[in-house]
N, C-alpha and C positions, 0 to 999 in steps of 0.2 A: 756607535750604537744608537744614539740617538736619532739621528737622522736614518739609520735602517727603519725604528718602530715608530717612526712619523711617516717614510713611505711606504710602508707596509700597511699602517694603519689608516694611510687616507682614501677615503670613499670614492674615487676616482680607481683605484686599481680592485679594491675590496668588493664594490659593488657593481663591478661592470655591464655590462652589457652585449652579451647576453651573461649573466650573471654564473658565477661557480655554486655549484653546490655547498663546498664547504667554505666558500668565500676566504675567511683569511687564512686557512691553511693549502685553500687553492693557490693563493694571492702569494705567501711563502715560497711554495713549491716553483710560480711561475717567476718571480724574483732571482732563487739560486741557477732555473736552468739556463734563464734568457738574460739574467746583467752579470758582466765578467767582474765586476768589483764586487758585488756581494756574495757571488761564487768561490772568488777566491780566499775568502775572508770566513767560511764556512767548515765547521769541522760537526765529526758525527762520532757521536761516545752510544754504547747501550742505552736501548728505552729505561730501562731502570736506574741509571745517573740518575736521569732528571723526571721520570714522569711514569715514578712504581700507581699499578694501581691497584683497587681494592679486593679484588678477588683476581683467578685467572696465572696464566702464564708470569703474568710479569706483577704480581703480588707484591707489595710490599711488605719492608721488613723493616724491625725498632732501625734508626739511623738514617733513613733513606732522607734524602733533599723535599721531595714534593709528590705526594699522592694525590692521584686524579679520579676524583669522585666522578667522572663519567656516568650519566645519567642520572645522579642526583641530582632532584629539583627540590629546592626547598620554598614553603608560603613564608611571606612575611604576615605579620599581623601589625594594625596600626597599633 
């Protein structure tokens, strides 16, 4: 696992050139379709497993793993 999200996360695949839109969900998607060991080592459960969101279809509910504020931005203040 750790060596997936060190190459997944290095700026050599993330920021390519010509670049992806969604960069590391682009970077994800081209990982599972083009390398046979990180494809085979992939499994897919329900969006709501892992990643209920706050309104919408896949809504969370009390219990769930991990809600994804999607488009909340928040200010810090110093």
């Amino acid at each position: 696992m750790r060596l997936f999200v060190d190459i997944w996360s290095d700026p050599l695949i993330v920021e390519r050139i010509p670049s992806w839109i969604q960069r590391e969900q682009d970077a994800l998607v081209h990982l599972v379709l083009n390398h046979k060991n990180v494809r085979e080592r992939v499994g897919f459960v329900a969006q709501r497993t892992f990643n209920a969101f706050v309104e919408g279809e896949h809504m969370f509910r009390e219990g769930d793993l991990l809600i994804h504020f999607a488009g909340c931005w928040y200010v810090s203040f110093p």
